[in-house]
C-alpha positions in Angstrom: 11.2 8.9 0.1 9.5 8.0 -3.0 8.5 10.1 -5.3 5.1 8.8 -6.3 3.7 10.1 -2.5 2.1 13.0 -1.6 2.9 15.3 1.4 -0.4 17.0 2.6 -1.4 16.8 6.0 -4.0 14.8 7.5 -7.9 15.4 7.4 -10.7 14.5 9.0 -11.4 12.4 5.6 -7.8 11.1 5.7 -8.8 9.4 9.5 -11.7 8.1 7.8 -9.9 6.9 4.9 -7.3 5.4 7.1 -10.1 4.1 9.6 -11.8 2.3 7.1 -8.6 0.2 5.5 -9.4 -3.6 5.8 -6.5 -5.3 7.7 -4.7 -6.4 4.6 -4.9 -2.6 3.4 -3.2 -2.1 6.5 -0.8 -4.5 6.7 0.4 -3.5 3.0 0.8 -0.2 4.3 2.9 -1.3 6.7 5.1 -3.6 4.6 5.5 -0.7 2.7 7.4 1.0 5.4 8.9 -1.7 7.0 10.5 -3.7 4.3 9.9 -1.2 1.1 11.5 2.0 3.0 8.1 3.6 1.8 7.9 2.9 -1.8 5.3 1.7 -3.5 7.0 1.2 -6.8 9.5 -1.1 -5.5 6.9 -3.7 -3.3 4.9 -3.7 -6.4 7.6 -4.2 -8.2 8.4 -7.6 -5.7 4.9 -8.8 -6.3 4.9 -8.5 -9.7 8.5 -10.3 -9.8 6.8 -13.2 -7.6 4.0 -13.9 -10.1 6.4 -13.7 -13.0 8.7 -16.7 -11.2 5.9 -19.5 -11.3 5.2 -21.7 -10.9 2.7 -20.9 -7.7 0.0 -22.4 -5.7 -3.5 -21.2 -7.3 -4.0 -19.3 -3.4 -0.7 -17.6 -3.5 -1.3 -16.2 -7.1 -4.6 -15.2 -6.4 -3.4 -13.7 -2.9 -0.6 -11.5 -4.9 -3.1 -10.0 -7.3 -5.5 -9.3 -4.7 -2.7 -7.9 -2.8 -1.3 -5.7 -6.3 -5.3 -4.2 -6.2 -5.0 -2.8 -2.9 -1.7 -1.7 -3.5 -3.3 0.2 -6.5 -6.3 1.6 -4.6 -4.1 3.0 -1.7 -1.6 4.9 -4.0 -4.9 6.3 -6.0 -5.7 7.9 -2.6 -2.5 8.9 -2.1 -2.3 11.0 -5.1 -5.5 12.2 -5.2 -5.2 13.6 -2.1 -1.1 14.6 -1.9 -0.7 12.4 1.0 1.2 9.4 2.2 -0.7 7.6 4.2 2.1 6.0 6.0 3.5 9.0 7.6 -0.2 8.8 9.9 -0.2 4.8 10.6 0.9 5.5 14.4 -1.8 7.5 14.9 -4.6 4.8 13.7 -2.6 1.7 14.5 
């Protein structure tokens, strides 16, 4: 598990948190647990790497800094709120 997620149990605010993600949020989320093993640090880590390679279509660049924002805005939940958001995704899916 990685460190930089939080452990609290779900809210009422949490479901509305995790009712209101836009389909990329939530298909980030899920990347993150499929493919990252739950770490947000590492599939930031990949993005960042991608945009470093170049060269890249304008779309794809735009798309991986767009996606490194909501990355950003979900693990600001997270630790605000000691929770990892991907332990409830079943539940909202």
């Amino acid at each position: 598990m990685d460190s930089d997620r939080g452990r609290a149990a779900v809210t009422a605010d949490h479901r509305d948190f995790l009712k209101g993600l836009s389909k990329q949020e939530r298909t980030l989320l899920i990347i993150r647990e499929e493919l990252y093993e739950g770490s947000w640090t590492e599939m930031t880590s990949d993005l960042e790497a991608r945009l470093d390679k170049g060269p890249h279509v304008f779309e794809l660049s735009e798309t991986i800094e767009a996606d490194i924002a909501r990355i950003h805005k979900l693990i600001e939940y997270e630790l605000q709120h000691d929770i990892d958001l991907g332990e409830y995704l079943e539940d909202h899916q």
